[in-house]
C-alpha positions as a Python dict, from the first residue, in 0.01 Angstrom:
ca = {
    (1, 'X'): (0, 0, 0),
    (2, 'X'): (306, -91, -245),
    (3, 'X'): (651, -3, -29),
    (4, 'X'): (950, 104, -209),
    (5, 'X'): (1139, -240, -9),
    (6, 'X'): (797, -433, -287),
    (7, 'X'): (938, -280, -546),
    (8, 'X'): (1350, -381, -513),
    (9, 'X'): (1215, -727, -419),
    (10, 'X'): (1013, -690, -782),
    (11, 'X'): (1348, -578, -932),
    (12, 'X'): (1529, -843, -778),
    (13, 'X'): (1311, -1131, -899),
    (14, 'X'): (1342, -1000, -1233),
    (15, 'X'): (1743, -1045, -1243),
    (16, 'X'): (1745, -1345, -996),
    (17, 'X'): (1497, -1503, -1194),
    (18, 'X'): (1414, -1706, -840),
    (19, 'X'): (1266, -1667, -500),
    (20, 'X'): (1588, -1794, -379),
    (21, 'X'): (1807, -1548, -558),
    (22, 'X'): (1596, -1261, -475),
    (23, 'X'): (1636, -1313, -154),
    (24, 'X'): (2008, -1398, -141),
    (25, 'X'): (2047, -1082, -306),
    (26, 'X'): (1867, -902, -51),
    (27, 'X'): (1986, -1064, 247),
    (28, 'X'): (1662, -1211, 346),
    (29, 'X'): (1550, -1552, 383),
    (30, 'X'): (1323, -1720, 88),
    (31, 'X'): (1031, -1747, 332),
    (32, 'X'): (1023, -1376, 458),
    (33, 'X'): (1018, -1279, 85),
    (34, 'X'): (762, -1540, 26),
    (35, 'X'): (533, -1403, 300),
    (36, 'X'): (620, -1036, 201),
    (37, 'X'): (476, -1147, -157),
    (38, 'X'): (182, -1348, -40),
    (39, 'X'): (83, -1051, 205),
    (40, 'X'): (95, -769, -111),
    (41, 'X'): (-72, -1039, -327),
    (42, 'X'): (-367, -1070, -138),
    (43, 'X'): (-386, -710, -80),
    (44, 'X'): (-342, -612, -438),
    (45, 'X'): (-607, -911, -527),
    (46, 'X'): (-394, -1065, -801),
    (47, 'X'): (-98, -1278, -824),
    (48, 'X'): (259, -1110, -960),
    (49, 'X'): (426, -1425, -1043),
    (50, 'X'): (379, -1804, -1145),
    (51, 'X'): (552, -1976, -845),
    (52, 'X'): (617, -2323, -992),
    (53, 'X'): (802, -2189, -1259),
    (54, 'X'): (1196, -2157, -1330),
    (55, 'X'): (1308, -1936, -1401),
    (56, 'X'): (993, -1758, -1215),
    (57, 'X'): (766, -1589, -1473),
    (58, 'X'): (554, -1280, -1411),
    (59, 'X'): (194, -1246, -1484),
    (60, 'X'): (78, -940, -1668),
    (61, 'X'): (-16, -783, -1381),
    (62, 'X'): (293, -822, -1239),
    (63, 'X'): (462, -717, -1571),
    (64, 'X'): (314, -381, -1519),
    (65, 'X'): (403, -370, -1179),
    (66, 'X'): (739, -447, -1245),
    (67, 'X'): (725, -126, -1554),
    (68, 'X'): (601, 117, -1309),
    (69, 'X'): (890, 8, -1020),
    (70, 'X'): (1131, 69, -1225),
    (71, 'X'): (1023, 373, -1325),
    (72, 'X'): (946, 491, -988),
    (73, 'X'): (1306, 380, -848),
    (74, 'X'): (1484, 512, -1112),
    (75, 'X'): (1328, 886, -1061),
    (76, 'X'): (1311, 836, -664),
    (77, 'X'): (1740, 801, -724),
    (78, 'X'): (1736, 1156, -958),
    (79, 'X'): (1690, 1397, -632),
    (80, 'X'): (2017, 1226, -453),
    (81, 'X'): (2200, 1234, -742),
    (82, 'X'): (2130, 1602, -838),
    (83, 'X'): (2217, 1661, -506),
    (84, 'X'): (2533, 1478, -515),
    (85, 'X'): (2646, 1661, -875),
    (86, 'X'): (2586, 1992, -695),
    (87, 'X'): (2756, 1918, -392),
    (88, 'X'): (3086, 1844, -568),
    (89, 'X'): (3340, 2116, -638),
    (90, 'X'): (3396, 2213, -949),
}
């Protein structure tokens, strides 16, 4: 099962463009993110990314993957900020 923390991690390869950025970025170490992507990997039965190459480049499946986690963070953030509008005074 895809987690919501896959999908930042996803989103933070993408603007890192490196293991080691992602994981600066979110405060982990490279090898935890390493192992978090190995783990999903294998259970998704294909690989998201080339590792040996820099900046890192995404496979196709992991092109799509990356499509679809954007698009599910970015409407998973519309209920707390609808929320938030209606919660201001005005």
């Amino acid at each position: 099962m895809i987690e919501i923390k896959h999908l930042k991690t996803l989103q933070a390869l993408r603007n890192s463009g490196s293991l080691a950025g992602a994981a600066a970025a979110l405060h982990q170490t490279q090898s935890a993110l390493s192992h978090q992507f190995s783990d999903l990997e294998q259970r998704l039965g294909f690989r998201l990314f080339v590792r040996k190459s820099q900046p890192l480049r995404f496979t196709p499946q992991g092109e799509i993957l990356l499509q679809l986690a954007n698009q599910v963070l970015r409407r998973s953030l519309a209920p707390c900020r609808t929320v938030t509008n209606h919660s201001r005074p005005g």
